[in-house]
N, C-alpha and C positions, 0 to 999 in steps of 0.2 A: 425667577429672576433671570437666569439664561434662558429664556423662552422671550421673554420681554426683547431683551438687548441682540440677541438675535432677529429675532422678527425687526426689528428697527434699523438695523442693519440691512436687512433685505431688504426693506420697505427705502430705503434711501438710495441703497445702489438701485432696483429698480426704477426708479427717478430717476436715478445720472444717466442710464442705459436709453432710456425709453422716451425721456423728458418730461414726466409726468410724473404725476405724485399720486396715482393709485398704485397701492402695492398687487403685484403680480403673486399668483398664488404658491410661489416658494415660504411664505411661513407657517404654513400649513403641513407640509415636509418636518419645518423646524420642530414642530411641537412634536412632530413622529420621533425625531430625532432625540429630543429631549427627553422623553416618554419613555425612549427605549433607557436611554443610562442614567433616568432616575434612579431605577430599582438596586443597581450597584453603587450607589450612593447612601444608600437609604439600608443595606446590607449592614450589620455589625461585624469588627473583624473576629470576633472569637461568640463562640454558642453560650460558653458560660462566663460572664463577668467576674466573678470569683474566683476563678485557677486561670493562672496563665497558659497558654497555648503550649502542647506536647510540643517539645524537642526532638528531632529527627536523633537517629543512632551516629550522626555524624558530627550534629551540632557539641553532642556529649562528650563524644571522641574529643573535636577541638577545645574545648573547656577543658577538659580533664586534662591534658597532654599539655597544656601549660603550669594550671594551676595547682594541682593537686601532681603532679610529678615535675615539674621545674625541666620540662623538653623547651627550646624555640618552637615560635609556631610556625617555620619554614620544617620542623619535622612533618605535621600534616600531612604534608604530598607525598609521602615516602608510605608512611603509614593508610592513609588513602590508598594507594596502591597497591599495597598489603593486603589488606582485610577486602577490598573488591577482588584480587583472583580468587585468594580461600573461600569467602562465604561470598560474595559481591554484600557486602554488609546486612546478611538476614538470620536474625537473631535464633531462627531456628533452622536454618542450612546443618545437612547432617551430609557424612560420606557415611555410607554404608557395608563400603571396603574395609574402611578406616577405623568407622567409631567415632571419628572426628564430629564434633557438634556447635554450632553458635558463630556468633560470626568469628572471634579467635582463632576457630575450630582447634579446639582443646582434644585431645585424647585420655582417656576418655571423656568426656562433657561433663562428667560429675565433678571432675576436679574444679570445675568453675565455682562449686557450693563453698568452696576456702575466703571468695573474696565478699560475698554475703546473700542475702536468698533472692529465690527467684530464678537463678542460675538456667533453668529453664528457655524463662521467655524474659528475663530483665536483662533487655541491652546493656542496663546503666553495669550490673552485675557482671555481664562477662566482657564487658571493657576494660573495669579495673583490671579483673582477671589478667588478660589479655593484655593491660600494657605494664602490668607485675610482671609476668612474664619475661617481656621482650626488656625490658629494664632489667631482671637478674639474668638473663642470658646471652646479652646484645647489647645492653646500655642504652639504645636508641631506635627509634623506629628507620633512621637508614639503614642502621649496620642489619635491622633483621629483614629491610626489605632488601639489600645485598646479597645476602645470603638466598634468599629464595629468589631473586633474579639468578643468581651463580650455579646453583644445587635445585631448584624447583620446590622446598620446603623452608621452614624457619623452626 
């Protein structure tokens, strides 16, 4: 259908151009053009129709830090900025000085196993974690990224 209304379009300016009503070989191009972003049309957005599409560790973060802890969602930025110095948000970022583990970076990473399993490699897990935490110690993710802007930790 864009192949059609295309080529017709070229086939008539080359008329206005030319004065003539044979089309010049510009929609020949057009099918190239077409041909090429079919295939990303014709692409489905997710592999399995059945599960919605994985969540980033950040998207989680923003859900949770509204809904399930009652923060504004202008915390984000604060918190965002948090969890990028300590882990840059990778669920298995470890200090090896430290002990430190997850994107929270809990000391030691076991204590994440309080907020449910997985603690390991479940982001969803060491978020809760992680914003229990800064909630019993900080009240908010500005006051704990204050503190680690002021002091270098939280």
């Amino acid at each position: 259908m864009v192949t059609a209304a295309l080529a017709s379009t070229t086939t008539s300016n080359a008329a206005r151009v030319t004065g003539t009503s044979r089309p010049d070989p510009a929609p020949a191009a057009a099918v190239t053009l077409t041909a090429i972003a079919a295939p990303r049309a014709a692409v489905a957005p997710s592999a399995r129709q059945d599960q919605p599409p994985q969540r980033t560790s950040r998207q989680i973060a923003k859900a949770m830090l509204v809904h399930r802890f009652g923060w504004k969602a202008w915390q984000f930025k604060y918190l965002n900025r948090l969890w990028a110095i300590e882990s840059g948000w990778d669920r298995y970022a470890s200090n090896p000085y430290s002990g430190a583990y997850g994107i929270p970076q809990a000391v030691p990473g076991s204590k994440m196993s309080s907020a449910g399993p997985g603690w390991q490699w479940n982001a969803r897990t060491q978020i809760r974690w992680g914003m229990r935490y800064i909630q019993a110690r900080y009240r908010t993710p500005y006051w704990a990224w204050r503190q680690q802007h002021a002091y270098g930790w939280y």
